[in-house]
N, C-alpha and C positions, 0 to 999 in steps of 0.2 A: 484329208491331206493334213500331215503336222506342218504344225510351223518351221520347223527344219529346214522344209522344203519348199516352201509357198516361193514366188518368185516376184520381183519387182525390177526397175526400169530405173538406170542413173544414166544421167547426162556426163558422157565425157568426150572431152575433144577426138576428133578421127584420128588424132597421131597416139592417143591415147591408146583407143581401140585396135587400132593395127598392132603397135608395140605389144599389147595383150595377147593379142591375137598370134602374131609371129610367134613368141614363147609358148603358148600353148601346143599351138602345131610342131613346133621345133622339140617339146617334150614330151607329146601325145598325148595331151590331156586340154580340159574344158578350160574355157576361159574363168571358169567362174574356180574350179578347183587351183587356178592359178593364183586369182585375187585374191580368192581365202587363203593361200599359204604368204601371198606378200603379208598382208594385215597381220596375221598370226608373227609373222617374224616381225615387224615393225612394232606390236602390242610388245613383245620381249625386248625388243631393243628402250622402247620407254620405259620399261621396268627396271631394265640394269641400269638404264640412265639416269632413273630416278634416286636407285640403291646406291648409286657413286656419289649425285648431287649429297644425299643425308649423308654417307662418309665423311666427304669435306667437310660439311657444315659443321659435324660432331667435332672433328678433327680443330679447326677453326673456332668455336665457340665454347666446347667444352674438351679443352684436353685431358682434363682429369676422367673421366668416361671414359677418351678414347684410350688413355693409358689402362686402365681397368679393366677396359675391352681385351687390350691384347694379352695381357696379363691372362686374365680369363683363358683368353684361346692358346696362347703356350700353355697352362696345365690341361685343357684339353689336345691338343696335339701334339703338345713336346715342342722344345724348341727348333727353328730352321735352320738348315744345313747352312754354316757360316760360307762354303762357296758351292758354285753350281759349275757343272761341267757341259760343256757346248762341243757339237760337234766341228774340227776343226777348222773346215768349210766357212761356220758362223761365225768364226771367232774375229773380233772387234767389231762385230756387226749390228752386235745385242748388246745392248746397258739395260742392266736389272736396274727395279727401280730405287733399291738401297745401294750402287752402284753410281746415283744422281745426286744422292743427297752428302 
């Protein structure tokens, strides 16, 4: 048997396990394929959390970087569309975020 597979034993509360449990049944899948997919989103949510926190910090401690940076990324992408067009529905609903500053 790989390691992949091998199986272990975690303590978690009943309301724990039912809440797992309910989604599982309610998506037709394993409790364990359920777990693995929360962890897996929660592992990318601290990634981008992490890549926002370093933004800031650049932005904040080193602005000459951050100017450099963007500099940088207009010659590789060309400059951004000066406005954005919204479906009519949204409109006043959404503030871009150069729309804040």
């Amino acid at each position: 048997m790989s390691t992949k597979h091998k199986a272990t034993t975690i303590r978690v509360s009943v309301m724990t396990r039912d809440r797992l449990a309910r989604i599982a049944r309610q998506e037709g899948r394993t409790m364990t394929e359920v777990l693995n997919e929360a962890i897996a989103d929660y592992e990318q949510k601290l990634f981008w959390q992490t890549v926002d926190d370093q933004i800031e910090r650049t932005q904040r401690e080193d602005p000459e970087a951050w100017a450099d940076y963007l500099a940088e990324r207009e010659l590789v992408l060309g400059t951004r569309p000066r406005t954005r067009r919204v479906a009519p529905e949204w409109a006043g609903l959404i503030t871009f975020p150069e729309e804040r500053e």
